[in-house]
Backbone as JSON, one array per atom type, in Angstrom:
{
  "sequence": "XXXXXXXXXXXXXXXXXXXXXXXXXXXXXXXXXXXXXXXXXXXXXXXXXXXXXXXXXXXXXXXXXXXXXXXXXXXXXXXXXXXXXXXXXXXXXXXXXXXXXXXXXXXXXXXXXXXXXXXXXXXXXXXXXXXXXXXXXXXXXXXXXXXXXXXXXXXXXXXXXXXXXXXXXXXXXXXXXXXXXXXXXXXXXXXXXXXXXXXXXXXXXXXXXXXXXXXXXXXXXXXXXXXXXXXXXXXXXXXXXXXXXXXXXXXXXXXXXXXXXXXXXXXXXXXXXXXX",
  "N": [[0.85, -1.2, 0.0], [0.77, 2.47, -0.99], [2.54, 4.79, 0.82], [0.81, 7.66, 2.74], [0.25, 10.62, 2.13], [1.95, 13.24, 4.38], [2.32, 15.97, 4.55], [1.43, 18.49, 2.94], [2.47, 21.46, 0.89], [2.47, 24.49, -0.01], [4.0, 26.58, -2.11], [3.49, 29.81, -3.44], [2.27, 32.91, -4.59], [0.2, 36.02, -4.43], [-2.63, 34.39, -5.02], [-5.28, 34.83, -4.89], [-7.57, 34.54, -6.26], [-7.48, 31.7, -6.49], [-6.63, 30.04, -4.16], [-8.39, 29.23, -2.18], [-9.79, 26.95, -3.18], [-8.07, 25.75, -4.26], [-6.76, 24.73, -1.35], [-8.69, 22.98, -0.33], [-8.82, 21.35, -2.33], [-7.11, 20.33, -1.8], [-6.65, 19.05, 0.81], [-7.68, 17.06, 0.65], [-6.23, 15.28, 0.5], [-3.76, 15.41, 1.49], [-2.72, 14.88, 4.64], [-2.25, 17.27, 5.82], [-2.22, 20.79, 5.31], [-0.18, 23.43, 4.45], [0.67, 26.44, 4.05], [2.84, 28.1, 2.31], [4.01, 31.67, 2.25], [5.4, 33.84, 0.08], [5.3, 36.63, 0.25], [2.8, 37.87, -0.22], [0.48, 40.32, -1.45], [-1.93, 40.4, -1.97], [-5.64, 39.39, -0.67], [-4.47, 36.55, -0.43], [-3.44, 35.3, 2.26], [-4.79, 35.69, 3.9], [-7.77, 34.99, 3.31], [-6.61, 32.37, 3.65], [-5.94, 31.9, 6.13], [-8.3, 31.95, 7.08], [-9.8, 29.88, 6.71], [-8.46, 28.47, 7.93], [-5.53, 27.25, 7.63], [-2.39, 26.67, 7.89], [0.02, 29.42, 7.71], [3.08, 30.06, 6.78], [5.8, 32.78, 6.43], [7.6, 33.33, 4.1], [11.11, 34.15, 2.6], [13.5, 34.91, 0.23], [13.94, 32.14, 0.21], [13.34, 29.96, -2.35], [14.82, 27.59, -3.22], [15.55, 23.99, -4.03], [17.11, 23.29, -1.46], [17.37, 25.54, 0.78], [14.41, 26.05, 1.05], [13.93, 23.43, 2.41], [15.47, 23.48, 4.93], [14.23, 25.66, 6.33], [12.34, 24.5, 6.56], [13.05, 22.37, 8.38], [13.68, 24.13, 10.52], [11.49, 25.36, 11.68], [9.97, 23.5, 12.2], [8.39, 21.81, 10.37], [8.95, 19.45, 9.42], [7.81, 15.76, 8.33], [6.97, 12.5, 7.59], [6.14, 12.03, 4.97], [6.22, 13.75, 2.21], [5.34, 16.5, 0.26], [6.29, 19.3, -2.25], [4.71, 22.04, -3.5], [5.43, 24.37, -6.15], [3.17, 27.05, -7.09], [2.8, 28.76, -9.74], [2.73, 30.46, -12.52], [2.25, 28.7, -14.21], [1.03, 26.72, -13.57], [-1.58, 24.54, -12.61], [-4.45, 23.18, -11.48], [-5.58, 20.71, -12.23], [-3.15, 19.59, -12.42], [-2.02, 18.99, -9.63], [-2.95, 16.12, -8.38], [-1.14, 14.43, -10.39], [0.92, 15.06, -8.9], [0.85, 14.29, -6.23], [1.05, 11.57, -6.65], [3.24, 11.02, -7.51], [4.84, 11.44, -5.16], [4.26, 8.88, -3.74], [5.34, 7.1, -4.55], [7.19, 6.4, -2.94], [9.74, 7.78, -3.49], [13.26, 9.26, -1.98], [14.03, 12.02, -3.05], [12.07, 13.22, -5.02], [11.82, 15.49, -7.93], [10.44, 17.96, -9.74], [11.24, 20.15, -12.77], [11.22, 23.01, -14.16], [12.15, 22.73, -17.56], [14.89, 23.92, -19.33], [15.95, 25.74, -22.42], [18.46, 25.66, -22.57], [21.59, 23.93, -24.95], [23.99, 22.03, -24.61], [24.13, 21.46, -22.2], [24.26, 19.21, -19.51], [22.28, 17.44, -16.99], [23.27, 16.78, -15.15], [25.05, 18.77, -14.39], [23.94, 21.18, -13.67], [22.9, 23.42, -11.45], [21.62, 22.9, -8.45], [20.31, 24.6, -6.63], [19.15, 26.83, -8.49], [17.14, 25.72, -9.98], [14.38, 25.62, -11.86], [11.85, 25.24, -9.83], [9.2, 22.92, -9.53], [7.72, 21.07, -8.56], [8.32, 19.27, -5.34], [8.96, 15.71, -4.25], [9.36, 14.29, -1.03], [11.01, 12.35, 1.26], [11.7, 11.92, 4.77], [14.37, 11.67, 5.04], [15.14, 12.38, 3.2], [14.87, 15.27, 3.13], [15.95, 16.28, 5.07], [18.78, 15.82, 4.19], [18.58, 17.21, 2.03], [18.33, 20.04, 3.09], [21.65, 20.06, 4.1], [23.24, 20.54, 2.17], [25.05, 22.72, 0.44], [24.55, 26.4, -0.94], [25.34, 26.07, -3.41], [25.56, 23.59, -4.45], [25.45, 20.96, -6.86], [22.99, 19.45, -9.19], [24.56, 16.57, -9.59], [25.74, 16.47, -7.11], [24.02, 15.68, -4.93], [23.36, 12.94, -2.67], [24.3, 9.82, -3.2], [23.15, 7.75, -1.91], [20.58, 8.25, -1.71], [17.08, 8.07, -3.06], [16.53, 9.06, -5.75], [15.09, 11.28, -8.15], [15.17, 13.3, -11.38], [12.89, 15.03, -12.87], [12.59, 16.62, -16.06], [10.29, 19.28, -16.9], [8.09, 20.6, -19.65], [7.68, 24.24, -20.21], [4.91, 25.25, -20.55], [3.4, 27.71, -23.2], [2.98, 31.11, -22.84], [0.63, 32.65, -22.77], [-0.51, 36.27, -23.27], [-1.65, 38.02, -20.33], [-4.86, 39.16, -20.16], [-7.06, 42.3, -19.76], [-10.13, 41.6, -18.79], [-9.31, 39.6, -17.1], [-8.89, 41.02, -14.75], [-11.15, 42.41, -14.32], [-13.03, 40.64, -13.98], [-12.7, 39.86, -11.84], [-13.17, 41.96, -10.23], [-15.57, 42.08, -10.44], [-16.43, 39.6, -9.18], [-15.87, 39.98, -7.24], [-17.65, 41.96, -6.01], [-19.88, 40.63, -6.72], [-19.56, 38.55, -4.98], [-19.73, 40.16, -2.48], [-22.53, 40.93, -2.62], [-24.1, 38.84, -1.98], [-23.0, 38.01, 0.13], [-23.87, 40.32, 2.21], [-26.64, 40.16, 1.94], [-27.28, 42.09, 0.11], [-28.78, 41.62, -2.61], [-32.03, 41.37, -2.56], [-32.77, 43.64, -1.4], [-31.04, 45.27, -3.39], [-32.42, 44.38, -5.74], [-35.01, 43.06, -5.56], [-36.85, 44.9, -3.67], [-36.91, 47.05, -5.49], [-37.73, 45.69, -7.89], [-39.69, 44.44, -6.99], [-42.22, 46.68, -6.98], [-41.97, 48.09, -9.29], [-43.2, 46.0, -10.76], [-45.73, 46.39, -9.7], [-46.44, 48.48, -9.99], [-46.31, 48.83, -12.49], [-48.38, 46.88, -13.37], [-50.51, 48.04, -12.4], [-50.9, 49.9, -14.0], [-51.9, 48.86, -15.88], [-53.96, 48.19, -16.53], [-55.64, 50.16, -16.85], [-55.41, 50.36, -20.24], [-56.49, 49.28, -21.76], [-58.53, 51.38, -21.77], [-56.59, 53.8, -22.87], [-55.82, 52.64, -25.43], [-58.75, 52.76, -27.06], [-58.26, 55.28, -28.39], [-56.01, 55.74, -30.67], [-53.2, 57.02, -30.3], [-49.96, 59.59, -30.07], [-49.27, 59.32, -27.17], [-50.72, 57.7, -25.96], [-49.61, 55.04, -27.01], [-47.44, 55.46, -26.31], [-47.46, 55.28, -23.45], [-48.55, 53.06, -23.2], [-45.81, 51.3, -24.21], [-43.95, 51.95, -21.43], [-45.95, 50.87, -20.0], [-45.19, 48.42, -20.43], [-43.0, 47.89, -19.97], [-41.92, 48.4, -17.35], [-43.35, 46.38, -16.08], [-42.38, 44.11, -17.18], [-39.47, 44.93, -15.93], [-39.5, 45.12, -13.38], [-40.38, 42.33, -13.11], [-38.47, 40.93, -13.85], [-36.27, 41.86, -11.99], [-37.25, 41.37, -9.91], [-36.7, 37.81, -10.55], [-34.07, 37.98, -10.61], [-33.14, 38.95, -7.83], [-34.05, 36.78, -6.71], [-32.82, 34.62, -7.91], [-30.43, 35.44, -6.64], [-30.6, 34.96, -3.98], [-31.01, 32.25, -3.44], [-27.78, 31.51, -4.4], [-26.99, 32.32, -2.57], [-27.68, 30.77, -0.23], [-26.78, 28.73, -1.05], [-23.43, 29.21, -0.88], [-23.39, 29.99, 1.84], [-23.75, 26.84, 2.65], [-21.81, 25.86, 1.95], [-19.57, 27.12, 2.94], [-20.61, 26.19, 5.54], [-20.01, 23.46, 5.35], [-17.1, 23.54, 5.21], [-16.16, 24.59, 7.02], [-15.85, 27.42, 7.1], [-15.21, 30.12, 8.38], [-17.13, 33.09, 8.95], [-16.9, 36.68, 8.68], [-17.95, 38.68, 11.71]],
  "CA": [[0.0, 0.0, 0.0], [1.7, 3.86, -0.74], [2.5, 5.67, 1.78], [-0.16, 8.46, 3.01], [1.02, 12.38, 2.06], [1.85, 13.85, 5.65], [1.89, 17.44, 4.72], [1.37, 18.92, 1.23], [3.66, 22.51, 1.34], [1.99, 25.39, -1.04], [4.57, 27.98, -2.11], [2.51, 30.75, -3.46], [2.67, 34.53, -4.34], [-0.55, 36.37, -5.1], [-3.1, 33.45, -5.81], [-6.26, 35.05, -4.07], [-8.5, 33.79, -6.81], [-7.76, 30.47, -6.79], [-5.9, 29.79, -3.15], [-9.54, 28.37, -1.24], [-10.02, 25.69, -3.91], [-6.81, 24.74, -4.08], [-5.96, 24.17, -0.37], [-10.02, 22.46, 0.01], [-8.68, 19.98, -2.52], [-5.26, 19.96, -1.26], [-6.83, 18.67, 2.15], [-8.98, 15.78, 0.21], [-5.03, 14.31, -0.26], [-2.73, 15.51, 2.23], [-3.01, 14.82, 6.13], [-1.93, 18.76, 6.7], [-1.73, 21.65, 4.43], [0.87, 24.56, 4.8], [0.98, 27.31, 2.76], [4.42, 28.74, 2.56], [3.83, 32.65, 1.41], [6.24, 34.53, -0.84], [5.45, 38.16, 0.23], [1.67, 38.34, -0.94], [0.22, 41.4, -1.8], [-3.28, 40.98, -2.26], [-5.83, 38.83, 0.01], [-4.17, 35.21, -0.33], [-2.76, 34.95, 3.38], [-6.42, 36.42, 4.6], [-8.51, 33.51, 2.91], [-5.69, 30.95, 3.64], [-6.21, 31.95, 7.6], [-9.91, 31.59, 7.07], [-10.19, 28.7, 6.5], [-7.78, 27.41, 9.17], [-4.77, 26.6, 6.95], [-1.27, 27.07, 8.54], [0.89, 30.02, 7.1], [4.47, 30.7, 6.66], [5.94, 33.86, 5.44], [9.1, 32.97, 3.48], [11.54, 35.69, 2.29], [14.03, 34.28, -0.64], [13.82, 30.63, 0.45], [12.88, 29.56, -3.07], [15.6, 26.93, -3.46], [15.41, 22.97, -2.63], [17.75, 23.42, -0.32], [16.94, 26.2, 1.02], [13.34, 25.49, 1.18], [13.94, 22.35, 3.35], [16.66, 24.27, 5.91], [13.04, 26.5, 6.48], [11.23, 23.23, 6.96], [13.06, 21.85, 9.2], [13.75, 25.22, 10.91], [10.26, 25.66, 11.42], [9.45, 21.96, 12.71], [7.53, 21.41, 9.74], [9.26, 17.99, 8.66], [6.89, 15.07, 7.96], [7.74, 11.48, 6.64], [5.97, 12.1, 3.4], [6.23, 15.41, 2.12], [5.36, 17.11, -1.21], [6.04, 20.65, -1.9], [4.47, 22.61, -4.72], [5.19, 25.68, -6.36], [2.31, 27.04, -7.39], [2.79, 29.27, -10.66], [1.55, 31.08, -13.65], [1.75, 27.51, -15.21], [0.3, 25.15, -12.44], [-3.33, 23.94, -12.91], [-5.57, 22.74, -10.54], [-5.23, 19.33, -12.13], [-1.25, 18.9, -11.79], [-1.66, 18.76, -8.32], [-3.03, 14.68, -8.46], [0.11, 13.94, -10.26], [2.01, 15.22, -7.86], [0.46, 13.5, -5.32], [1.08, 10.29, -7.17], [4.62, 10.59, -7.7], [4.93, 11.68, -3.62], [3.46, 7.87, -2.99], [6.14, 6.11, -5.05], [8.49, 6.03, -2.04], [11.12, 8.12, -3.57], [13.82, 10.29, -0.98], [13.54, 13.18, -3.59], [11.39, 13.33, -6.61], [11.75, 17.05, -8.11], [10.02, 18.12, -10.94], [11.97, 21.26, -12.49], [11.1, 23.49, -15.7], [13.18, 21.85, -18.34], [15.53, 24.94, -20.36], [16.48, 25.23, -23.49], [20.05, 25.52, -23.13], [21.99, 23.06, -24.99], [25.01, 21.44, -24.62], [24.01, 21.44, -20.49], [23.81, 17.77, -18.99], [21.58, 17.73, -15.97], [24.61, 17.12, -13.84], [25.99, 20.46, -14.0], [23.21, 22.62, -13.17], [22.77, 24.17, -9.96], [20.53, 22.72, -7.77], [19.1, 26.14, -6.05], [18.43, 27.7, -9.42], [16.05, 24.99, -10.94], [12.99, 26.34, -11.9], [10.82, 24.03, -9.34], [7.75, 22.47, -10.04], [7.36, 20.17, -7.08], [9.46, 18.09, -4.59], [8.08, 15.06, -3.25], [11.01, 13.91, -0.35], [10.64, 11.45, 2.66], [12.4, 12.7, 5.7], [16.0, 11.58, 5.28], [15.92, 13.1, 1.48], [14.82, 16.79, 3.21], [17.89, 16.04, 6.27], [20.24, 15.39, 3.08], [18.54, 18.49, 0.96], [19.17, 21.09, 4.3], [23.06, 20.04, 4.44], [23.63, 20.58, 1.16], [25.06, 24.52, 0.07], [23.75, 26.45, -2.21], [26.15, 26.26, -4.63], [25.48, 22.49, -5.29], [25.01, 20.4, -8.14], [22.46, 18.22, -9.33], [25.27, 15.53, -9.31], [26.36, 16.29, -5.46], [22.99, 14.85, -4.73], [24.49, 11.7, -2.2], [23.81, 8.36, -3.89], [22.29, 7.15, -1.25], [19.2, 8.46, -1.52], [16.82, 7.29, -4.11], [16.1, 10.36, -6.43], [14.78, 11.06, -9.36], [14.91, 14.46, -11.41], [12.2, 14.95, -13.95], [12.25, 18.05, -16.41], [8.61, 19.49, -17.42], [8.48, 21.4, -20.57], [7.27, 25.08, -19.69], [3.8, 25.92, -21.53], [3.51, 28.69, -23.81], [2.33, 32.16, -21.53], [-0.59, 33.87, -23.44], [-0.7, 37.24, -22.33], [-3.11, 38.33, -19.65], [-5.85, 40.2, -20.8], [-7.78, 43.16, -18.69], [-10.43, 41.06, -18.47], [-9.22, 39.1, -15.83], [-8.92, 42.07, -13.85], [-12.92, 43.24, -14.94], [-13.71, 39.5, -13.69], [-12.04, 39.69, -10.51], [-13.73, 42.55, -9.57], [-16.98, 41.53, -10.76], [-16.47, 38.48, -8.86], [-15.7, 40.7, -5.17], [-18.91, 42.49, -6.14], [-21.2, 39.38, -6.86], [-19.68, 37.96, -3.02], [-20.33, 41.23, -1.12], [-23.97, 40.97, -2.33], [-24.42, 37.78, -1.93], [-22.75, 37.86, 1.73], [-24.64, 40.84, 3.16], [-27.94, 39.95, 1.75], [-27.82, 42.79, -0.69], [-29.48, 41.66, -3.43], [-33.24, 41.29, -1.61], [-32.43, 44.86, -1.08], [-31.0, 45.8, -4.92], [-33.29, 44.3, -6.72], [-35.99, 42.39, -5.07], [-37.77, 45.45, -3.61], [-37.33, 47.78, -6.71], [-38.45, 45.11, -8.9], [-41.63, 44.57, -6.56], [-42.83, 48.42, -6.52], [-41.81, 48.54, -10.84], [-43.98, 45.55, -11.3], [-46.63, 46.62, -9.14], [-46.79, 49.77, -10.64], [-46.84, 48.07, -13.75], [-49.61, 45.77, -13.17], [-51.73, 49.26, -11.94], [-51.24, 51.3, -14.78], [-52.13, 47.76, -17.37], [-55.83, 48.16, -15.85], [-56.07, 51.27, -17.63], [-54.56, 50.42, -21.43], [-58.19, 49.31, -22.69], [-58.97, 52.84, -22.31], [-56.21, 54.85, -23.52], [-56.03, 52.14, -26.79], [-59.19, 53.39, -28.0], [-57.89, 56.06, -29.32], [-54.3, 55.63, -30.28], [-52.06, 58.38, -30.4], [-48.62, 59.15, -29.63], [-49.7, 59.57, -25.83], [-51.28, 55.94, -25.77], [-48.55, 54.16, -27.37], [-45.89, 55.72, -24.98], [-47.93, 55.31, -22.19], [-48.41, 51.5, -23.53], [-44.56, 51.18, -23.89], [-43.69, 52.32, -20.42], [-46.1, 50.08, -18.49], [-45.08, 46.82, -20.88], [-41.08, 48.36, -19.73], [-41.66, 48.62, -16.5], [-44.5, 45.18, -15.42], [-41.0, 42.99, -17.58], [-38.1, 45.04, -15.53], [-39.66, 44.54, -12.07], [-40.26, 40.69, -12.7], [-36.93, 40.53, -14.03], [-35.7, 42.29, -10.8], [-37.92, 39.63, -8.82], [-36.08, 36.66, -10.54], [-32.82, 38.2, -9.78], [-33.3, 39.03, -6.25], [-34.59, 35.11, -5.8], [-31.66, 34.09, -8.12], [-29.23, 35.68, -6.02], [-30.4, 34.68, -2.42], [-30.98, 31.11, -3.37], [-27.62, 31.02, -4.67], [-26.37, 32.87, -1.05], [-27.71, 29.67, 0.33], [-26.04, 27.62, -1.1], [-22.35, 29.59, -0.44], [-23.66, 29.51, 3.19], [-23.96, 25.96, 3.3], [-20.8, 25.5, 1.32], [-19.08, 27.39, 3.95], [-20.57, 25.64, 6.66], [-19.4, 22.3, 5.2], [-16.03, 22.99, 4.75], [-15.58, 25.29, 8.16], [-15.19, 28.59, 6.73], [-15.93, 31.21, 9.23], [-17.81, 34.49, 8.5], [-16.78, 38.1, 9.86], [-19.41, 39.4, 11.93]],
  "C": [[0.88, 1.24, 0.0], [1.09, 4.2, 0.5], [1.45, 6.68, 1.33], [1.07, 9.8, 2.56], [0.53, 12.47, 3.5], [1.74, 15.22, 5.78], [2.55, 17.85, 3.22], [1.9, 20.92, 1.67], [3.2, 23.15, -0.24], [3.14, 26.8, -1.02], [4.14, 28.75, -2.98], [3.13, 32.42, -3.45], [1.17, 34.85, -5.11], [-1.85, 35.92, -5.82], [-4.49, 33.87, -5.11], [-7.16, 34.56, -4.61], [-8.97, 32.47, -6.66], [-7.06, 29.63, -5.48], [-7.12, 29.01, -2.2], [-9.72, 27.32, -1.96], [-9.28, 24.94, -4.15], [-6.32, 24.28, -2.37], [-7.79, 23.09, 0.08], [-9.57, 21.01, -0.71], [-7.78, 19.75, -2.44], [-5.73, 18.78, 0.03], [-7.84, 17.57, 2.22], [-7.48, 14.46, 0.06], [-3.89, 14.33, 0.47], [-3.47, 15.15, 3.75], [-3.06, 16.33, 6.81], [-1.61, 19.59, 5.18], [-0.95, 22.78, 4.96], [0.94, 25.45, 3.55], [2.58, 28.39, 2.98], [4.21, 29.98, 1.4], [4.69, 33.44, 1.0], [6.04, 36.05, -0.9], [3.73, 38.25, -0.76], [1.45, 39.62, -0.86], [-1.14, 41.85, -1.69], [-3.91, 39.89, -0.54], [-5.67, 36.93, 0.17], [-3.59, 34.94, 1.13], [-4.04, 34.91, 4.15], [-7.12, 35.57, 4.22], [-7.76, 32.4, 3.49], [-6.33, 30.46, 5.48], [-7.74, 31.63, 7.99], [-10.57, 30.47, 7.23], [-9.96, 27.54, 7.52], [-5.99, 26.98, 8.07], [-3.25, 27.22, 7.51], [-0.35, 28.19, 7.41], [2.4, 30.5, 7.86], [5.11, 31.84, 5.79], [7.64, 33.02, 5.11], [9.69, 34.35, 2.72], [12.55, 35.07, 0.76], [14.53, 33.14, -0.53], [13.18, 29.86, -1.0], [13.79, 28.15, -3.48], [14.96, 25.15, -3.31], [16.24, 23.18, -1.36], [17.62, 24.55, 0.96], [15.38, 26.19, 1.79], [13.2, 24.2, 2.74], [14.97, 22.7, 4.66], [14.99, 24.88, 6.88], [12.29, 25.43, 7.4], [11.38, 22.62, 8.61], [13.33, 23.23, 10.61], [12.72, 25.39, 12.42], [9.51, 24.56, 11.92], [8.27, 21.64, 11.99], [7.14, 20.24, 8.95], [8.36, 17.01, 8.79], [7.61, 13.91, 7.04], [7.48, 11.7, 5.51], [5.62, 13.74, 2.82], [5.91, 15.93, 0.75], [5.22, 18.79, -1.26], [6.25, 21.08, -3.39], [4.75, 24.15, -4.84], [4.1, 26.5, -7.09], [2.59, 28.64, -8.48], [1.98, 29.61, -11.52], [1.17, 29.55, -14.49], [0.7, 26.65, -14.49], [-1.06, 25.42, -12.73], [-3.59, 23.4, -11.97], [-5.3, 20.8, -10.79], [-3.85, 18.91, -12.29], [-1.33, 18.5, -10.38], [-1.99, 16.99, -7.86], [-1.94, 14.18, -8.62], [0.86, 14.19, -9.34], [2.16, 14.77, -6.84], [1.26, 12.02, -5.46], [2.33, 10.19, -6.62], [5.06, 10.93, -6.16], [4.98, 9.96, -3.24], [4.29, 6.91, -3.52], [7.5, 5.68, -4.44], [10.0, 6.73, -2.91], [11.71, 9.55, -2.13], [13.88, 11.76, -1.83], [13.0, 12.7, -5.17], [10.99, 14.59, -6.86], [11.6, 17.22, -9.83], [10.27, 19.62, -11.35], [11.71, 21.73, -14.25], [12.38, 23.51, -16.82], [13.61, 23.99, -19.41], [15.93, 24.33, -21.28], [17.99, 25.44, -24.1], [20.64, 24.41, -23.51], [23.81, 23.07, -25.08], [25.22, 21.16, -22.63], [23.21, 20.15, -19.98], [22.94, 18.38, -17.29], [22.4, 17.8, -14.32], [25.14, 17.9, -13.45], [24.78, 21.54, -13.71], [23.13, 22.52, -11.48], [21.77, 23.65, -9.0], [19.14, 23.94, -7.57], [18.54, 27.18, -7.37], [17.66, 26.86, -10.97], [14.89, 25.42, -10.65], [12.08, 25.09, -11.07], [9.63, 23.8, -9.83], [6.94, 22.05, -8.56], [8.54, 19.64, -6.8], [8.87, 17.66, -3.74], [9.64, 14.69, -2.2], [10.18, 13.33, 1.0], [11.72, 12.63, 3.69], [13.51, 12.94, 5.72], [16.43, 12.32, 3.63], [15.89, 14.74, 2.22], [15.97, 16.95, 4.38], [18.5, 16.58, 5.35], [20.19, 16.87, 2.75], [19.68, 19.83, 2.07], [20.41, 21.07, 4.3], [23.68, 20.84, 3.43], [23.66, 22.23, 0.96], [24.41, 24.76, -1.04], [23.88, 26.58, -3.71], [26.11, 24.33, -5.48], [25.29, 22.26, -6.02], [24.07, 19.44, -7.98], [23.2, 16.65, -8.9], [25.99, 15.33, -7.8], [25.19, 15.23, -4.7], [23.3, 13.57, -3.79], [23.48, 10.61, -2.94], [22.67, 7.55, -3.29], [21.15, 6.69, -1.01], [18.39, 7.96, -2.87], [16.0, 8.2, -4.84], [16.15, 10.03, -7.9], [14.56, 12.57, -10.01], [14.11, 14.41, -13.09], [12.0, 16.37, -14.6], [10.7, 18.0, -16.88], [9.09, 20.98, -18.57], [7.57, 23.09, -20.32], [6.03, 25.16, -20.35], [3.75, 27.22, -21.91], [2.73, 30.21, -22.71], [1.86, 32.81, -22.2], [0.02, 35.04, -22.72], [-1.96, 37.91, -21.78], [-3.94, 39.56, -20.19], [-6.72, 41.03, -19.69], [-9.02, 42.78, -18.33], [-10.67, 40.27, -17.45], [-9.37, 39.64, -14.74], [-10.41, 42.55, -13.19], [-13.44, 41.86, -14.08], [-13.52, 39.18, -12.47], [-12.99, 40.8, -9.58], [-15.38, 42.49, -9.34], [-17.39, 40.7, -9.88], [-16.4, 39.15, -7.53], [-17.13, 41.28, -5.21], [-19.94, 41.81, -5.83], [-20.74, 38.75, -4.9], [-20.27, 38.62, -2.68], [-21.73, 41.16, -1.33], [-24.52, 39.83, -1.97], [-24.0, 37.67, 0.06], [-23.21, 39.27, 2.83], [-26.22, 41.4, 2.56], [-28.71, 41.23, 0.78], [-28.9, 42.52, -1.84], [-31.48, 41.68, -3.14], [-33.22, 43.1, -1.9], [-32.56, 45.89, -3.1], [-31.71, 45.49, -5.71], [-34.72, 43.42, -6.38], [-37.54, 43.54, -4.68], [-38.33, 46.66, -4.46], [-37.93, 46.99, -7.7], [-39.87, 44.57, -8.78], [-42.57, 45.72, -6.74], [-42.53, 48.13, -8.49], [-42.98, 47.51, -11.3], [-45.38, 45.76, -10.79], [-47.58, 47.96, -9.93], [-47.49, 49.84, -11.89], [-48.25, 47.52, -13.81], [-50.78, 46.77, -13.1], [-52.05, 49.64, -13.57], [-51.78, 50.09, -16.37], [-53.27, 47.83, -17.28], [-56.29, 49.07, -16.45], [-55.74, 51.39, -19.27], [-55.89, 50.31, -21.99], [-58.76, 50.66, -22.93], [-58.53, 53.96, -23.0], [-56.09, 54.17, -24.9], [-57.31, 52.63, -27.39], [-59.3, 53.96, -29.18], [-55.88, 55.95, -29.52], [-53.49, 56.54, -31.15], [-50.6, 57.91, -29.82], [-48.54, 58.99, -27.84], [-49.74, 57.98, -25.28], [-50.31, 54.92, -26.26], [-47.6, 54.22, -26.36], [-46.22, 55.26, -23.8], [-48.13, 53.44, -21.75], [-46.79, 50.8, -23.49], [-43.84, 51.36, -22.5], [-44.27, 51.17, -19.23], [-45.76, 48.21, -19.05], [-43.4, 47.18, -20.19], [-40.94, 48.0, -18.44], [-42.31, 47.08, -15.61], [-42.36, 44.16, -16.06], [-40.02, 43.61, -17.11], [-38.26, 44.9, -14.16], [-39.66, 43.09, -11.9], [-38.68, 40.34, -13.16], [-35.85, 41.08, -12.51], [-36.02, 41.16, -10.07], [-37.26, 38.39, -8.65], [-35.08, 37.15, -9.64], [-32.66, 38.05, -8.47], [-33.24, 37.41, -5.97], [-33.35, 34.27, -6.53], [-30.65, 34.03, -7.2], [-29.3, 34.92, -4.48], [-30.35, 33.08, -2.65], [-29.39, 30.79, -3.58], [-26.72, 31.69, -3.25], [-26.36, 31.92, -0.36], [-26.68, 28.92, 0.2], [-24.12, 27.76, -0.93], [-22.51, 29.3, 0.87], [-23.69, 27.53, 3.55], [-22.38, 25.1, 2.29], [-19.48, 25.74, 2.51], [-19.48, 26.9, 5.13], [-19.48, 24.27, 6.3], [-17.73, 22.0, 5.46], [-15.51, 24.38, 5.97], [-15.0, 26.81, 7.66], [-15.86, 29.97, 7.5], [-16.16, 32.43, 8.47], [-17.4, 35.85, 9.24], [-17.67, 37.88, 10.11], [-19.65, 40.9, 11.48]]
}
């Protein structure tokens, strides 16, 4: 049977979007999550704490070696260990593999963004300045890593241990579009109404009073059609405008709180406390 992951190790800068879904299904696979933070900026340390999830501030600890000096520092060592860097490349579904290859009993398994320099064997590069990916490592591989300076080589590595270094080819980096930005904010907007019961409020009781209004002034159209002028048409346009933008307010409103529920009971499930 593989070994269990004992503590899955998130290094992180800036991931506020996507930092609650990743440590929810981090914690469907690890025994302990840790988020090891890189100087955030925005609210990724503030969700992380929310939730309950242990943080570390790290300062230029990006190294393996380095990295695991911290660890053990920090009394954060663990027989089975996997530690991700979590990047512009990383996906949501890399993190399984990574799991995997954690469970195959190796003392380091480091997955490192493959360059395209050639005539450079894997033996001569630098340890501390491989682009990481992940490093899965039992206890006596993160001992070994800590000893090790930072001027090592891949090939200093001691024999002993039973390592494995896998390059990953980088994926191409679109460039971000302002969009993301427009969607982010959109997206803080749609919470805050949703978490202090605005919408009821924004559109529930203007869209009751528009259709109401509506509904009044439809009781009277038989009489101004009669005669139809420009008066009676407008006056016809206005209450067909106003009876279809209050029920459309109505849905909304009942869209939005139903779907408040169901954040509320999302956050109960998975222990996510609420300011008061």
């Amino acid at each position: 049977m593989p070994p269990t992951l004992s503590r899955l190790f998130l290094v992180a800068h800036n991931i506020e979007l996507r930092i609650v879904s990743l440590i929810v299904r981090a914690r469907e696979l690890a025994d302990d999550v840790v988020l090891l933070d890189a100087g955030s900026s925005d609210e990724t340390v503030q969700l992380a704490n929310e939730i309950g999830c242990q943080v570390v501030r790290i300062q230029d600890q990006r190294g393996p070696q380095a990295l695991a000096r911290l660890l053990i520092q920090e009394d954060l060592i663990a027989e089975h260990m996997l530690l991700i860097n979590i990047d512009d490349s990383w996906r949501l579904t890399d993190l399984s593999m990574s799991v995997n290859r954690s469970r195959e009993r190796w003392d380091l398994h480091i997955a490192y963004h493959e360059r395209s320099e050639e005539g450079v064997e894997l033996d001569d590069l630098v340890l501390g300045t491989l682009g990481l990916r992940h490093v899965a490592m039992s206890l006596k591989g993160c001992e070994s890593l800590a000893t090790m300076p930072a001027s090592a080589l891949v090939a200093d590595v001691p024999t002993a241990l039973r390592v494995r270094f896998v390059g990953v080819e980088a994926p191409i980096q679109l460039p971000q579009r302002e969009s993301l930005a427009t969607a982010s904010r959109f997206a803080q907007l749609f919470y805050w109404m949703l978490e202090s019961k605005h919408p009821l409020l924004l559109f529930g009781i203007p869209g009751l009073v528009l259709f109401v209004l509506g509904y009044r002034l439809s009781g009277d159209l038989g009489t101004l059609l009669q005669e139809v002028n420009s008066t009676s048409v407008g006056v016809t346009l206005v209450t067909v405008a106003m009876t279809l933008t209050g029920l459309f307010g109505m849905m909304v409103a009942l869209i939005l709180y139903i779907m408040g529920k169901q954040v509320e009971r999302i956050q109960h499930q998975y222990n996510w406390p609420k300011d008061n």
